[in-house]
C-alpha positions in Angstrom: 47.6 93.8 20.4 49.3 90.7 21.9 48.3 87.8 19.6 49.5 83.4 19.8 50.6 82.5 16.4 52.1 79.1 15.8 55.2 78.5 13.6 56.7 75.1 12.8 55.1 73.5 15.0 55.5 75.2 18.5 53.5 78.3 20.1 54.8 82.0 19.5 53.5 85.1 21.8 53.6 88.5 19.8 52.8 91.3 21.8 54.9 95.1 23.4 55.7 95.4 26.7 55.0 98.7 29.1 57.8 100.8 26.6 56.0 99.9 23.3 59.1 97.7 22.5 58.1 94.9 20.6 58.3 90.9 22.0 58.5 87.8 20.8 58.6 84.4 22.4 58.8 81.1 21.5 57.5 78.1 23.4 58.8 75.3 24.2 58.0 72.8 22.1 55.3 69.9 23.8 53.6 73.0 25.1 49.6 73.3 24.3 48.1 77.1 23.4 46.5 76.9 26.8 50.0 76.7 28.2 50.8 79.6 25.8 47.5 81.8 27.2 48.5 81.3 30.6 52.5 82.1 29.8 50.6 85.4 28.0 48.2 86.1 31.0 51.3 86.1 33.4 53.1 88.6 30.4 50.6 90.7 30.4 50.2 91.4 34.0 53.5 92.4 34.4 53.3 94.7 31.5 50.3 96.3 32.9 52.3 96.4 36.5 55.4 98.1 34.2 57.5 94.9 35.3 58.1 93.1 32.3 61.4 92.2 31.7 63.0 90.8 28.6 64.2 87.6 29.4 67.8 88.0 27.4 68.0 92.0 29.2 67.2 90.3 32.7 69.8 90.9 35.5 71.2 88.7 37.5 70.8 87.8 41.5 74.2 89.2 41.9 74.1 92.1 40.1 71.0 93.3 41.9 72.8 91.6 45.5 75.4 94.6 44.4 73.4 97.3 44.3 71.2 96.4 47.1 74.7 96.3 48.7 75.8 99.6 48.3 72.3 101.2 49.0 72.7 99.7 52.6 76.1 101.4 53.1 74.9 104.5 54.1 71.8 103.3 55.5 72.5 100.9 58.6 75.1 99.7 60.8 78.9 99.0 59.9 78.7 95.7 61.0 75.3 94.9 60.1 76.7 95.9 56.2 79.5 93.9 56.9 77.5 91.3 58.1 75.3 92.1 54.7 78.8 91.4 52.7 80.2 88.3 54.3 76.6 86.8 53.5 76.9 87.7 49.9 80.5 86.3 49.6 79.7 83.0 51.3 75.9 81.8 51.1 74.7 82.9 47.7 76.8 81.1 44.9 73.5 78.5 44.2 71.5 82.1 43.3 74.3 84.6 42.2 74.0 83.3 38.3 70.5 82.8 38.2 68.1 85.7 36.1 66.6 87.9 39.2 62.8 87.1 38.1 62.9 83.2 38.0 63.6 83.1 41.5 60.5 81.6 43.1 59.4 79.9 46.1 60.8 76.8 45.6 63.8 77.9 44.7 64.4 79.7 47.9 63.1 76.6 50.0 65.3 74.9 48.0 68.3 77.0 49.9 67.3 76.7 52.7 67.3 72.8 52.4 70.6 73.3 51.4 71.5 75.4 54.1 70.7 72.8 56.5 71.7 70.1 54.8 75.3 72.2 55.3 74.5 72.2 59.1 74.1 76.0 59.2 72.2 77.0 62.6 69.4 77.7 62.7 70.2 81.3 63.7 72.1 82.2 60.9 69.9 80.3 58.5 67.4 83.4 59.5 70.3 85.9 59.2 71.1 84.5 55.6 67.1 85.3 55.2 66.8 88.6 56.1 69.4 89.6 53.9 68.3 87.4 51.4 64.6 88.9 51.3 65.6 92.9 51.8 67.5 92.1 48.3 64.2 90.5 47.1 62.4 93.6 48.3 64.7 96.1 46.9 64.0 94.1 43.2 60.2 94.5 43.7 60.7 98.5 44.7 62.7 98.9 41.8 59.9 96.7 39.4 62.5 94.3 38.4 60.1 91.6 40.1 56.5 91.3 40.8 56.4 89.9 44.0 59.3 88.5 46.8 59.5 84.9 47.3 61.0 84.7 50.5 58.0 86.3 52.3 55.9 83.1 51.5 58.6 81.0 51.8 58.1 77.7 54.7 61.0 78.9 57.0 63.1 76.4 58.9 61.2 76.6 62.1 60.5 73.1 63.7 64.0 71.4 62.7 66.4 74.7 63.4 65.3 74.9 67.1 65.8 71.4 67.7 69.5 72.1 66.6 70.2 75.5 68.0 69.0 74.4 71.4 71.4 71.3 71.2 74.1 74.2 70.5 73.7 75.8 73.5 75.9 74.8 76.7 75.3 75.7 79.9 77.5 75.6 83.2 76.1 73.6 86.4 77.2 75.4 89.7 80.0 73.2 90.6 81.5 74.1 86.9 80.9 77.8 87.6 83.0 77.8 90.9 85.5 75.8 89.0 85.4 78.1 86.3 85.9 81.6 88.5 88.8 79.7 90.4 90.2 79.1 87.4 90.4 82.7 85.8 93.5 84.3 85.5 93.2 87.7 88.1 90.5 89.1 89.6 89.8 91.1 86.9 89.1 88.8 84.5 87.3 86.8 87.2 85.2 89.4 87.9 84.1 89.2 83.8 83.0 86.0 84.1 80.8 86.3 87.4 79.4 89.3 86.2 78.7 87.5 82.8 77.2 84.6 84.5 75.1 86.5 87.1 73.4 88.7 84.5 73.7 87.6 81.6 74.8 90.6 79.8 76.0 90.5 76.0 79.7 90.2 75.4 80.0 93.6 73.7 77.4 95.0 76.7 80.0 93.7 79.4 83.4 95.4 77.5 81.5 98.8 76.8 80.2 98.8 80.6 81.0 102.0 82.7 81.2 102.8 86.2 78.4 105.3 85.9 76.3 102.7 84.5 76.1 100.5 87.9 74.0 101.7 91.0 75.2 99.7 93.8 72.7 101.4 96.1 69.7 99.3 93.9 71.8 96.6 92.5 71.5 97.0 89.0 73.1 97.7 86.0 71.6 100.3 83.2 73.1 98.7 80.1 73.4 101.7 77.6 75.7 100.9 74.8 77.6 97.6 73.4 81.5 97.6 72.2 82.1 95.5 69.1 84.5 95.6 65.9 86.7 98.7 67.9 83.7 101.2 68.3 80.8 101.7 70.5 77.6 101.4 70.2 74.1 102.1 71.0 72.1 98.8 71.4 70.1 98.0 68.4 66.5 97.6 69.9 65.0 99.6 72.9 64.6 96.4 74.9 68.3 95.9 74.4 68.4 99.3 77.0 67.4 97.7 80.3 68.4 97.7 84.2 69.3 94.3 85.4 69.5 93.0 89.0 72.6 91.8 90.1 73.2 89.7 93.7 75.1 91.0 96.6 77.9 88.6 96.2 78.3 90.3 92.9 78.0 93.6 94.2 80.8 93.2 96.7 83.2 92.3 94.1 82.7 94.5 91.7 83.2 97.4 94.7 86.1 95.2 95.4 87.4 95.5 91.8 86.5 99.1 91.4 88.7 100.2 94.4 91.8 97.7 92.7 91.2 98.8 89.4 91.6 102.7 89.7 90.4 104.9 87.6 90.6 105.4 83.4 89.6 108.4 81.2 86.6 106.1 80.0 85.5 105.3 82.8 85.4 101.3 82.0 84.7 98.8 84.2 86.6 96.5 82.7 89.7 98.8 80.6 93.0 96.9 78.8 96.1 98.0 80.1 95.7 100.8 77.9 92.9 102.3 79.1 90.6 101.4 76.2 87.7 97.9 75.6 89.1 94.8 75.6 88.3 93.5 72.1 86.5 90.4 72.6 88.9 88.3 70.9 91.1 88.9 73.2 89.0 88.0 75.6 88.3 84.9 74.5 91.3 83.7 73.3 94.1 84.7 75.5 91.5 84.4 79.0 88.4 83.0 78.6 89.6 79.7 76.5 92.9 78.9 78.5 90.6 79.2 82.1 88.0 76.4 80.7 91.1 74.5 80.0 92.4 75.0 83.4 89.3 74.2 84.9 89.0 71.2 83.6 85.5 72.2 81.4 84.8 71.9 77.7 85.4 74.2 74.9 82.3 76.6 74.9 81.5 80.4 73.5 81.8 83.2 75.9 77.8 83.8 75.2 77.5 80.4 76.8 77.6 82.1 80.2 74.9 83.8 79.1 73.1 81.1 78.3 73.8 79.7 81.6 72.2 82.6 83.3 69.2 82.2 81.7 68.8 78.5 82.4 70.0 78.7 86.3 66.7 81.9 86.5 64.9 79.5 84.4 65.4 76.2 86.6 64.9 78.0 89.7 61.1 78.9 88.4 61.7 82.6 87.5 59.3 84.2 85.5 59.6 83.8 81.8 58.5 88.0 81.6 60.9 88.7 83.8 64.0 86.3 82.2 62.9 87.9 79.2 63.3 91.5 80.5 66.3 90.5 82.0 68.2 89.2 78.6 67.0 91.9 77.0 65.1 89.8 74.5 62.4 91.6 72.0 59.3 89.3 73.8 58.6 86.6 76.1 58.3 84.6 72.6 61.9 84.6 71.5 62.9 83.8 75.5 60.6 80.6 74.8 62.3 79.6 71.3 65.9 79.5 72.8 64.9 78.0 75.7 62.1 75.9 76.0 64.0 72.7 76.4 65.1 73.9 79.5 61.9 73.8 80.9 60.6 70.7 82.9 58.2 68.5 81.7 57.1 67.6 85.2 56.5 69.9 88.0 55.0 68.0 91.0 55.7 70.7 93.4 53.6 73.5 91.6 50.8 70.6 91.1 50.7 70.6 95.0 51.0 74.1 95.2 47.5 74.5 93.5 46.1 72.1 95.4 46.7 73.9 98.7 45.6 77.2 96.9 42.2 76.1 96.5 41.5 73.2 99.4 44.3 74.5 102.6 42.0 75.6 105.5 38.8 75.4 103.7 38.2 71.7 105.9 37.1 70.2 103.0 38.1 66.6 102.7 39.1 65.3 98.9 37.9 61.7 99.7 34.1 63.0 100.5 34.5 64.8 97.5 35.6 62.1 95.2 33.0 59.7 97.2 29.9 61.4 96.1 27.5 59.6 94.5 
């Protein structure tokens, strides 16, 4: 029978947890025995949920970020664990010597001001997140917790996309030509059109294969991605797609198939060994030194992508098909990325609605606004 007794002076709860062990705790002293009833409501709830937890036998956030850890080993990606690991070793120190259960809300709100405050993006502010709230969620399957803060935690919406938008730099078509003039051979010029007119994935463009282009309907079935030395199968089904590519492009990758010859893989695009280029390589020893020659400014090779998507989007493609095209999970995350792209002004669509509803119907706008 849990019981509130009071000795020298400050509040003591009395009562056995879920394994009939015996506990004891002494308030802090200023506290009032309504503050000790609540503290033995919240007790008792997780004794009758079989999640109580001794204070002084309570495991850490790293403990539990270690065994979480190598549960996921077996059970995703070996990137995506590594990906797992590299967050543990570099964005949890606030967290890592803190008791797993007195990690609440605020505290995790608290990192994420932090995060920002170290200028983290926005995008992996929500990577750090998602492996922040599976370890949550593996403590709450286990019953070393009652509930996961994270899920009702305010997440860095309004602020992050402000500052991953201003990440993002995009090519103008004089800095494109300059760009493709720039490039090294026709190999590696024939990347970065074919990055920039479909704005396929780094890893999608280095694990592309011959038999994965139909020239008769202009458009490339993207199958697989190459990171980290290995293949692999894109990660969600709207990741597999067909995207259209121009004539101009089609000529010059028939141009560079006929140069390139052919290598056991297949590859479009094969190192002199026959195998991917890794796409540091690619970067650093190609990609880099043709911006310099150009003229342009340091950028990311997934900048061309970017500049895909804002040339479709300036030219008033459809956001559906932009989205379909990038192989994004919904018209939503298109939006997100790329809503400042978007003008605020359109006069010629305001015109277009016009003649929509009044071209060849004779009716005169004047009589209409001079009725009385």
């Amino acid at each position: 029978m849990a019981c509130i007794t009071k000795r020298r002076g400050r509040y003591v709860i009395d009562c056995y947890d879920q394994k009939g062990k015996r506990y004891r705790k002494t308030i802090k002293a200023g506290s009032t025995k309504e503050d000790a009833r609540r503290e033995l409501r919240e007790i008792e709830i997780k004794i009758q949920n079989r999640t109580f937890i001794n204070e002084r036998k309570m495991p850490l956030f790293r403990d539990i970020a270690k065994q979480w850890l190598e549960y996921k080993k077996t059970r995703c990606r070996e990137t995506t664990w590594e990906m797992y690991n590299s967050h543990l070793r570099t964005h949890f120190s606030t967290l890592n010597d803190m008791k797993i259960g007195l990690i609440n809300i605020a505290t995790v709100e608290n990192f994420i001001t932090n995060k920002q405050q170290e200028t983290v993006s926005l995008g992996s502010i929500k990577k750090i997140l998602v492996t922040l709230n599976q370890i949550m969620a593996y403590a709450v399957r286990h019953r070393l917790i009652d509930f996961n803060p994270v899920r009702d935690a305010e997440r860095p919406n309004a602020i992050g996309k402000i500052e991953e938008s201003a990440g993002i730099k995009v090519l103008n078509p004089e800095q494109i030509r300059a760009l493709l003039n720039a490039a090294p051979d026709v190999k590696y010029r024939t990347i970065f059109l074919l990055a920039i007119m479909t704005g396929l994935r780094q890893g999608e463009l280095l694990g592309l294969k011959w038999s994965d282009i139909d020239f008769e309907k202009k458009q490339i079935h993207v199958k697989r991605t190459f990171n980290h030395g290995r293949f692999f199968t894109p990660k969600t089904k709207e990741s597999i797609r067909k995207v259209d590519f121009p004539p101009i492009l089609a000529k010059e990758l028939a141009e560079w198939k006929i140069a390139s010859g052919q290598n056991d893989l297949g590859l479009v695009f094969p190192s002199k060994a026959g195998t991917p280029i890794e796409c540091q390589k690619l970067m650093l020893r190609h990609f880099i030194p043709a911006l310099k020659r150009a003229g342009l400014p340091k950028m990311r090779f997934h900048d061309l992508r970017h500049t895909y998507a804002s040339l479709m989007i300036e030219q008033g493609e459809n956001i559906k098909y932009v989205q379909n095209q990038l192989g994004h999970s919904s018209p939503t995350v298109t939006l997100d990325v790329y809503a400042h792209l978007m003008k605020d002004s359109n006069q010629e669509a305001a015109c277009r609605l016009q003649n929509q509803i009044f071209e060849g119907t004779g009716h005169n706008l004047v009589t209409l606004s001079g009725r009385k």
